[in-house]
DRENTORKOL-3810 file (N, C-alpha, C; in nm, 4 decimals):
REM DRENTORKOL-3810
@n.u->1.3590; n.v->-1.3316; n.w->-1.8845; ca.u->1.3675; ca.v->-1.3508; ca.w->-1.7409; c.u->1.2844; c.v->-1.2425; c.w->-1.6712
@n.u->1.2062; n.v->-1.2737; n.w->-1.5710; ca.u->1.0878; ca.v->-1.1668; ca.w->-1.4883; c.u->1.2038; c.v->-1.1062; c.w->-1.4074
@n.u->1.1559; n.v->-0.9860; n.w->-1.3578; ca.u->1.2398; ca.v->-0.9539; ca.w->-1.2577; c.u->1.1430; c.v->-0.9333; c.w->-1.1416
@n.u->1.1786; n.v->-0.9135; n.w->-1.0198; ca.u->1.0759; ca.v->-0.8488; ca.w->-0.8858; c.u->1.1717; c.v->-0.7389; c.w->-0.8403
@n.u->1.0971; n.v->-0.6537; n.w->-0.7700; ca.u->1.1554; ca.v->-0.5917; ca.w->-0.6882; c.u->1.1111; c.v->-0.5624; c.w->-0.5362
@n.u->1.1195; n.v->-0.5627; n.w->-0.4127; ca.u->1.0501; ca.v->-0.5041; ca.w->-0.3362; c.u->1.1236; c.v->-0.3649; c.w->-0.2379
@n.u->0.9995; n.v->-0.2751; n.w->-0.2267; ca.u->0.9891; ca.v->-0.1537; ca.w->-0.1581; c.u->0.9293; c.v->-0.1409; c.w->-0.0462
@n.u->1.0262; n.v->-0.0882; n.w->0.0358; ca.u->0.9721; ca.v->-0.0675; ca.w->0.2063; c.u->0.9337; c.v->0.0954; c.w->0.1959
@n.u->0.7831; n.v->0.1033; n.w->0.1965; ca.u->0.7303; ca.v->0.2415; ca.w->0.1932; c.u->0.7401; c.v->0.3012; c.w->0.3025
@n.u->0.6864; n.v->0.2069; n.w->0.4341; ca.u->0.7226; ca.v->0.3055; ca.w->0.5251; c.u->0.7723; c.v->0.1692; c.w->0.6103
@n.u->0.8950; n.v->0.2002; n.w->0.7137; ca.u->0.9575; ca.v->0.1612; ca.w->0.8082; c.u->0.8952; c.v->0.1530; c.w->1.0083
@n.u->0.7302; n.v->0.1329; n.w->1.0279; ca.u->0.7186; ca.v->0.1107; ca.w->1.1167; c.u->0.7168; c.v->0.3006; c.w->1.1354
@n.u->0.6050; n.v->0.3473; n.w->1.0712; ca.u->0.5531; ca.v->0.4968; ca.w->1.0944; c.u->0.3991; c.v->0.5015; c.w->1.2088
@n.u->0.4117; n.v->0.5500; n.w->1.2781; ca.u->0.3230; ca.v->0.5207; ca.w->1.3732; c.u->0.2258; c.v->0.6588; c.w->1.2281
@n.u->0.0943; n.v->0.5811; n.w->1.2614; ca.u->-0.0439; ca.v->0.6509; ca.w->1.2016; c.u->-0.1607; c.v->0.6912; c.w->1.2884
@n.u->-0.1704; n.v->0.7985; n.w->1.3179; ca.u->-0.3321; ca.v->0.8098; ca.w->1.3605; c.u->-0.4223; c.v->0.8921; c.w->1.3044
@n.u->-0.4015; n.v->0.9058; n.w->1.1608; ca.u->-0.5176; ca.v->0.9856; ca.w->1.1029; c.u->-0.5467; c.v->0.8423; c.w->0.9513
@n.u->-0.5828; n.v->0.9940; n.w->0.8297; ca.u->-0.5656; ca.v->0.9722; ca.w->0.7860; c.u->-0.4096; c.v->1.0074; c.w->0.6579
@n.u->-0.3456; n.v->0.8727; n.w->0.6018; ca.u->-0.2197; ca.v->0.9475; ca.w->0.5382; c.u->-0.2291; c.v->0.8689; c.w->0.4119
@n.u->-0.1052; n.v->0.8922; n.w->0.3232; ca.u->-0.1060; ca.v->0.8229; ca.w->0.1854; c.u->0.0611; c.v->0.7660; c.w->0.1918
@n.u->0.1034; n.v->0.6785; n.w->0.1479; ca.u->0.2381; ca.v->0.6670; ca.w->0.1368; c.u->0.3147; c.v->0.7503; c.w->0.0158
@n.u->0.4794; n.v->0.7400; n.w->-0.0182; ca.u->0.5184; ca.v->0.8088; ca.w->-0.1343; c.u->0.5019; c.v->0.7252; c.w->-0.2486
@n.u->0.4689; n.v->0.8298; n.w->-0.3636; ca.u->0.4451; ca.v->0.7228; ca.w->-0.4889; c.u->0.5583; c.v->0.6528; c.w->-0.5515
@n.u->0.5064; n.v->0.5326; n.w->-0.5967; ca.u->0.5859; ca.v->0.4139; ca.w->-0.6114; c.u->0.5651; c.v->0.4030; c.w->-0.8011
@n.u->0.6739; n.v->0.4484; n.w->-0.8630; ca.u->0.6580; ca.v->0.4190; ca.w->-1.0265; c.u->0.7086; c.v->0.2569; c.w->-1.0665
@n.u->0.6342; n.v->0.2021; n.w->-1.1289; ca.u->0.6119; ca.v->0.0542; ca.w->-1.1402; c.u->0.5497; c.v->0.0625; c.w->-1.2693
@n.u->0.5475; n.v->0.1321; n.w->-1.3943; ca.u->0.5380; ca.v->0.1161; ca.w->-1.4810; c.u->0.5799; c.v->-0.0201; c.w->-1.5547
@n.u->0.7092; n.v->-0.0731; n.w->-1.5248; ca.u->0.7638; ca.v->-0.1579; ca.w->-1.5674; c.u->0.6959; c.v->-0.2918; c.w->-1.5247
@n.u->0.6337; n.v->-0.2736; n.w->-1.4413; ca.u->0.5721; ca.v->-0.4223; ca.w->-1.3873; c.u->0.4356; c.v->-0.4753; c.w->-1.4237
@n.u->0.4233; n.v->-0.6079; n.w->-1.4683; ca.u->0.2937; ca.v->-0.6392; ca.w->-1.4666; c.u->0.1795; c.v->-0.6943; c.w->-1.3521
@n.u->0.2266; n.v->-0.6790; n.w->-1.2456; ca.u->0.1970; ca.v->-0.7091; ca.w->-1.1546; c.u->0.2440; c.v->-0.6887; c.w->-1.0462
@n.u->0.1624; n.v->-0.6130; n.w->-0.9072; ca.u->0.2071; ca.v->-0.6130; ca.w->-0.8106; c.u->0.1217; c.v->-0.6550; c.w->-0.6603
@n.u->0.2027; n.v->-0.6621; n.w->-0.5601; ca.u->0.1289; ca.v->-0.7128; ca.w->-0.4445; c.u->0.1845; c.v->-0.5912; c.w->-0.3146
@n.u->0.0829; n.v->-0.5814; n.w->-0.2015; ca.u->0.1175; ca.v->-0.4915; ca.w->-0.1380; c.u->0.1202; c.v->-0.5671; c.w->0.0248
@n.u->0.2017; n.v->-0.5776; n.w->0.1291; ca.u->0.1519; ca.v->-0.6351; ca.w->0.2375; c.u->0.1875; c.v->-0.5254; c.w->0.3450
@n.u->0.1237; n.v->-0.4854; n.w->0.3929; ca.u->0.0879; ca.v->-0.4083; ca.w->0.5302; c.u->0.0775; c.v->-0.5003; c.w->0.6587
@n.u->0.2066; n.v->-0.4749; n.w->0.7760; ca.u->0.2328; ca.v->-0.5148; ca.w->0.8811; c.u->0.2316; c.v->-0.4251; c.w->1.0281
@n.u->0.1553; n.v->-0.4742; n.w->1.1339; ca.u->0.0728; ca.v->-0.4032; ca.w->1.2144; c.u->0.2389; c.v->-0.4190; c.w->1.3062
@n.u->0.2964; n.v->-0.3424; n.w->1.3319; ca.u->0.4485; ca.v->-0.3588; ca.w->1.4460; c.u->0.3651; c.v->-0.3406; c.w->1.5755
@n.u->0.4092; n.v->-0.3612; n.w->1.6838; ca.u->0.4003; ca.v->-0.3671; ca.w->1.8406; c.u->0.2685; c.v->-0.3893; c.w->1.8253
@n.u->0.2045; n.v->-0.3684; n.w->1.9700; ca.u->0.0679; ca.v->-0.3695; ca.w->2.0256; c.u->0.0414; c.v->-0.2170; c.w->1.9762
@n.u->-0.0027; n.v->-0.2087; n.w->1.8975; ca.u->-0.0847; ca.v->-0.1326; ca.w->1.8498; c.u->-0.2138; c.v->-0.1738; c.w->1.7975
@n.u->-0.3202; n.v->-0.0900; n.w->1.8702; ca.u->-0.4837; ca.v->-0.1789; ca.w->1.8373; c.u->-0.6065; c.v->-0.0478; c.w->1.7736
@n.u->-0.5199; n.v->0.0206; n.w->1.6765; ca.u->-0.6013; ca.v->0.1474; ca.w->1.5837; c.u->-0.6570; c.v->0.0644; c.w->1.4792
@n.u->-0.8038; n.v->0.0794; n.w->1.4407; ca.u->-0.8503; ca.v->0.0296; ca.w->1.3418; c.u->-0.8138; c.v->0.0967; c.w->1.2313
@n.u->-0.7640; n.v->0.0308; n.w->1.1123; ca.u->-0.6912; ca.v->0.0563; ca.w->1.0304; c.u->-0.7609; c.v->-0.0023; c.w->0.8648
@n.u->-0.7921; n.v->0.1090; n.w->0.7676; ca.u->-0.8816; ca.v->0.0752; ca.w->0.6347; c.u->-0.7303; c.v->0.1403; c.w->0.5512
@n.u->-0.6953; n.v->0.0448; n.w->0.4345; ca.u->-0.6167; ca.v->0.0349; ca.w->0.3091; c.u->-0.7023; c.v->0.0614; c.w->0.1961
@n.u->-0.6383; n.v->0.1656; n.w->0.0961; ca.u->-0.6944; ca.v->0.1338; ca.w->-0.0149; c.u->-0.5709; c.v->0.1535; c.w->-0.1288
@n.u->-0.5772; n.v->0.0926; n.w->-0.2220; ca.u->-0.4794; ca.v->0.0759; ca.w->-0.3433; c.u->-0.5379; c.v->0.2715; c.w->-0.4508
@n.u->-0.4447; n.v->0.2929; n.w->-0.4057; ca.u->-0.4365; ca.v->0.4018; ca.w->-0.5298; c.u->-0.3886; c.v->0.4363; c.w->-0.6514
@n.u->-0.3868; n.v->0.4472; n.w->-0.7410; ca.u->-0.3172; ca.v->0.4509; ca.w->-0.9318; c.u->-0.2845; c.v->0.5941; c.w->-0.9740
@n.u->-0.1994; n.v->0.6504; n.w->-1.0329; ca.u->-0.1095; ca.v->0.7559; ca.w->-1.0803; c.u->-0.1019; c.v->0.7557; c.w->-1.1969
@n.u->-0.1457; n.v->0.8292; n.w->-1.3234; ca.u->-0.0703; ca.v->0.8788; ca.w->-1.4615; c.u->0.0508; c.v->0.8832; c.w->-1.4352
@n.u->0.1026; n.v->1.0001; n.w->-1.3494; ca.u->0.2046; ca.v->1.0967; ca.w->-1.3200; c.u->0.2763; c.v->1.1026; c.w->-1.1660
@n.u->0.2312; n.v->1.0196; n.w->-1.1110; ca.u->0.2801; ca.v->1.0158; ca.w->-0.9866; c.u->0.2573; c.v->1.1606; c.w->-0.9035
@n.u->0.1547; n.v->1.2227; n.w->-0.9583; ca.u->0.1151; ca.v->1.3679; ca.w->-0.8482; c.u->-0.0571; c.v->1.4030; c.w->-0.8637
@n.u->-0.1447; n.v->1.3107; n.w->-0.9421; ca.u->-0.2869; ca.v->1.2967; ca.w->-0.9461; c.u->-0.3015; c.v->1.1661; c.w->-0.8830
@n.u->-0.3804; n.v->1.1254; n.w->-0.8011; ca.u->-0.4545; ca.v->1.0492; ca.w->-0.7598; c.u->-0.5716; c.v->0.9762; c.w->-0.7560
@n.u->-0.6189; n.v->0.8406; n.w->-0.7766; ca.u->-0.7046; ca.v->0.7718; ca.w->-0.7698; c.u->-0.7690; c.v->0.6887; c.w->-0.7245
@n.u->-0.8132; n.v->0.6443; n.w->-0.6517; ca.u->-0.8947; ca.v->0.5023; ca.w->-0.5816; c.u->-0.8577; c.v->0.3782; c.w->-0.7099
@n.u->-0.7852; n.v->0.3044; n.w->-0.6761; ca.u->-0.7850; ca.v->0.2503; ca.w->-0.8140; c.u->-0.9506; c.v->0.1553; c.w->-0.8061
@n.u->-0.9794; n.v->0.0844; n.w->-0.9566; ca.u->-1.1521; ca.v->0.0614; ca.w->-0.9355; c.u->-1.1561; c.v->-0.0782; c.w->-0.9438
@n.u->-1.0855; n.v->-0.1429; n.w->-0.9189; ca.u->-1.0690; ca.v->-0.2884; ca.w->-0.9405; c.u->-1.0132; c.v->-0.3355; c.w->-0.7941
@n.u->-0.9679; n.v->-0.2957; n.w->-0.7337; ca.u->-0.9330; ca.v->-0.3067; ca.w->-0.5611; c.u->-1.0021; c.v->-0.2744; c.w->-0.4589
@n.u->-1.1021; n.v->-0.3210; n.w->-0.3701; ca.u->-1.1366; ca.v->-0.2784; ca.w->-0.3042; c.u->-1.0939; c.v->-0.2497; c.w->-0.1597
@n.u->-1.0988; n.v->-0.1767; n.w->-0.0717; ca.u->-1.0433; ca.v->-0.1599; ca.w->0.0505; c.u->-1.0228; c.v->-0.2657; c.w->0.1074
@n.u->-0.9611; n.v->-0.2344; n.w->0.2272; ca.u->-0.8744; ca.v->-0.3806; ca.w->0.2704; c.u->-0.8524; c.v->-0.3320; c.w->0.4253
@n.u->-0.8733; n.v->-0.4050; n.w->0.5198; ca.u->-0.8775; ca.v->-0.3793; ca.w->0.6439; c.u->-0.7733; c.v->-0.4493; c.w->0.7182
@n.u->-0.7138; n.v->-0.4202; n.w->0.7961; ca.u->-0.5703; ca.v->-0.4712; ca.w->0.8553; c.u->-0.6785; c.v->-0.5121; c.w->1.0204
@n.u->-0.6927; n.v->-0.6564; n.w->1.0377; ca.u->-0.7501; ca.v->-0.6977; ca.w->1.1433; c.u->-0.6748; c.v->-0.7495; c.w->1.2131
@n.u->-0.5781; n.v->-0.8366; n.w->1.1832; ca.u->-0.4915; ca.v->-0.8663; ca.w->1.2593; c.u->-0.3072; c.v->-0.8328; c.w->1.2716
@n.u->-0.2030; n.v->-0.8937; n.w->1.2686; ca.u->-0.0765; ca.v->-0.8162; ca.w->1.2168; c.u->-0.0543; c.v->-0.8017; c.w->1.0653
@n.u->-0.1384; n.v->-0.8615; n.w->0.9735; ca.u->-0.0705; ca.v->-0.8873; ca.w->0.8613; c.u->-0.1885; c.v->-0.8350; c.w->0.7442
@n.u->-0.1558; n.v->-0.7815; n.w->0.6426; ca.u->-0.2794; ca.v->-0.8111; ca.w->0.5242; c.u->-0.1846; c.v->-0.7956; c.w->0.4072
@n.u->-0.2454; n.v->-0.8331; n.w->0.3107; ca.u->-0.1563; ca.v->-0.8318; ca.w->0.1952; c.u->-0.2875; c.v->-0.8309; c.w->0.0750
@n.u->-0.2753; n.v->-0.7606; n.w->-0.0670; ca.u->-0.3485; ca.v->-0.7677; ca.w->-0.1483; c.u->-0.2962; c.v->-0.7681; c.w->-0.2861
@n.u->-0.3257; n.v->-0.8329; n.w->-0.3973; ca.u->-0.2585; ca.v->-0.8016; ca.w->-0.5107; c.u->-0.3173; c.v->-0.6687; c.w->-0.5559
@n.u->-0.2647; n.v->-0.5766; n.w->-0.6584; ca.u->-0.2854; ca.v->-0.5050; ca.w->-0.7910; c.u->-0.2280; c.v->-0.5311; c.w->-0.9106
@n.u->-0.3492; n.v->-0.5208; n.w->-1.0366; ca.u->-0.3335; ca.v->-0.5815; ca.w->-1.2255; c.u->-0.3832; c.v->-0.4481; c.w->-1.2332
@n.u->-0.3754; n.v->-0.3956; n.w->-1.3313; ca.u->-0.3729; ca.v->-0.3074; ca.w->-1.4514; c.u->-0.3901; c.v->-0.1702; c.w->-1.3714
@n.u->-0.2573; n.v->-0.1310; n.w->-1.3112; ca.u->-0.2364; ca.v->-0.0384; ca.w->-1.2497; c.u->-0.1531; c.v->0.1370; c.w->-1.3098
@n.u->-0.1250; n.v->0.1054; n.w->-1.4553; ca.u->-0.0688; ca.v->0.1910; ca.w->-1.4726; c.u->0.0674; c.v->0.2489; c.w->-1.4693
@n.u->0.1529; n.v->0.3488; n.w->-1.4487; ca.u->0.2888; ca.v->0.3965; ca.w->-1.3860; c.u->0.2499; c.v->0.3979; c.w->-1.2733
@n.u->0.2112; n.v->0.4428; n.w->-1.1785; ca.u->0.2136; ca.v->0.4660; ca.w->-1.0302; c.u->0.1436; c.v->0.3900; c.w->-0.9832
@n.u->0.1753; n.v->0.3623; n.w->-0.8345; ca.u->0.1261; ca.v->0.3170; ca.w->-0.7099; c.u->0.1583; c.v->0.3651; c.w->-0.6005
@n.u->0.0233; n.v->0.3961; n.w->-0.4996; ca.u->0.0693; ca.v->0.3707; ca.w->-0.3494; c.u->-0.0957; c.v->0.3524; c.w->-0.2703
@n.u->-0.0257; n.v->0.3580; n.w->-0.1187; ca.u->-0.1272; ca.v->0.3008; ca.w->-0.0440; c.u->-0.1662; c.v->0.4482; c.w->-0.0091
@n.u->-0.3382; n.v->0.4374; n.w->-0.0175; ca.u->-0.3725; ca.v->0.5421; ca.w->0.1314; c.u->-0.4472; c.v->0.4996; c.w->0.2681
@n.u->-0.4565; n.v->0.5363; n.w->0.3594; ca.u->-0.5187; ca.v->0.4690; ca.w->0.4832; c.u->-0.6035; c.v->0.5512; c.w->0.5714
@n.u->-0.6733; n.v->0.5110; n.w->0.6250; ca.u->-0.7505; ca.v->0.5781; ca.w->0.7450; c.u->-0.7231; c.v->0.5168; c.w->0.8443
@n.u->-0.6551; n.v->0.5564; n.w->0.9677; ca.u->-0.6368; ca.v->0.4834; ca.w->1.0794; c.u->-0.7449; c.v->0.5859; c.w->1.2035
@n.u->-0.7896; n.v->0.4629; n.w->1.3004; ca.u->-0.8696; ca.v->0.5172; ca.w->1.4201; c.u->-0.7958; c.v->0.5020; c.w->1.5343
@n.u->-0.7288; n.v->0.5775; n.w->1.5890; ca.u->-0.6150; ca.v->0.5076; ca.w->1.7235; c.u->-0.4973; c.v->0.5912; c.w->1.6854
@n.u->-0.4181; n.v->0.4527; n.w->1.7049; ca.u->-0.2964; ca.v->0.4315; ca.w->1.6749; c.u->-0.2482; c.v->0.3456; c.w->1.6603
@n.u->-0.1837; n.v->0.3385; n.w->1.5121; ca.u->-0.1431; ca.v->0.2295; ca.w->1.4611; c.u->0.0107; c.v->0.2233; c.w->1.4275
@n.u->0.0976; n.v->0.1306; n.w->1.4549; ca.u->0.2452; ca.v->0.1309; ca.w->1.3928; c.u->0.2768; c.v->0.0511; c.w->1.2583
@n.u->0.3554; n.v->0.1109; n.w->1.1080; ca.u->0.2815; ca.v->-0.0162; ca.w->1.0298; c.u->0.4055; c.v->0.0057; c.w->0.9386
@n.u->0.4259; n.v->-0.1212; n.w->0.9198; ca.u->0.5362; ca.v->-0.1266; ca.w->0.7862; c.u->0.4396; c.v->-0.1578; c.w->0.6388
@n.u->0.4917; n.v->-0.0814; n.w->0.5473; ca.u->0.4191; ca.v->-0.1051; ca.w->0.4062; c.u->0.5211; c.v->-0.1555; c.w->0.3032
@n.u->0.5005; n.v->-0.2931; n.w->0.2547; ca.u->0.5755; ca.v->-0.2935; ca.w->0.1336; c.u->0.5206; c.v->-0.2944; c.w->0.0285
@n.u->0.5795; n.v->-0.3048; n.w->-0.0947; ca.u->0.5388; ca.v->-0.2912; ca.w->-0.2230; c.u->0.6291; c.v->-0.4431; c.w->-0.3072
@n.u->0.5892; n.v->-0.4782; n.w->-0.3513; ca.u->0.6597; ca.v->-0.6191; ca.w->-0.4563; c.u->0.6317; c.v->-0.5994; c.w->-0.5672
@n.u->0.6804; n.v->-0.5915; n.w->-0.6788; ca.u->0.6561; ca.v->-0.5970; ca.w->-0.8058; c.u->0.7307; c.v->-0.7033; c.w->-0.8893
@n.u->0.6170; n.v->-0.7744; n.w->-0.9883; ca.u->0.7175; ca.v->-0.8561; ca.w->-1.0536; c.u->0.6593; c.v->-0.8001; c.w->-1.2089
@n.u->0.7793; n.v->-0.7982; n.w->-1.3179; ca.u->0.7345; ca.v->-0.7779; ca.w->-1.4351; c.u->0.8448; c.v->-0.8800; c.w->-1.5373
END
């Protein structure tokens, strides 16, 4: 039987730089998906990228994901062969308000 799980990384954190979310260990999963949600009128241009962890305290661009731009309220992207860790990092221009989840199914 697969299991899923999903993780609310951040709860509607207003962003105006650049930040990273907390790392997410998902070792157990073969697959995951990430969807990023734009809350209120907030109109900060906003760049995603999928990052990968050994150890959950080194960091990587993962190389199979490419950035991902939040244009309207919603984006969502899968990640495969990610390793133990995950999380998002972002560059926001403005100000942006944004919920991040994490889904994993293994």
């Amino acid at each position: 039987m697969r299991h899923t799980q999903t993780a609310v990384l951040e709860r509607g954190e207003d962003f105006s730089s650049d930040f990273a979310t907390e790392p997410y260990e998902v070792a157990w999963a073969g697959e995951a998906r990430f969807f990023v949600q734009r809350l209120e009128d907030t109109a900060g241009d906003v760049e995603l990228r999928t990052q990968i962890s050994p150890d959950g305290i080194t960091w990587v661009d993962a190389e199979n994901t490419p950035a991902v731009r939040l244009d309207g309220t919603m984006v969502t992207w899968p990640v495969r062969e990610f390793g133990g860790w995950l999380r998002v990092s972002g560059t926001v221009s403005g100000l942006a308000r944004l919920r991040i989840y994490l889904v994993c199914k293994g």
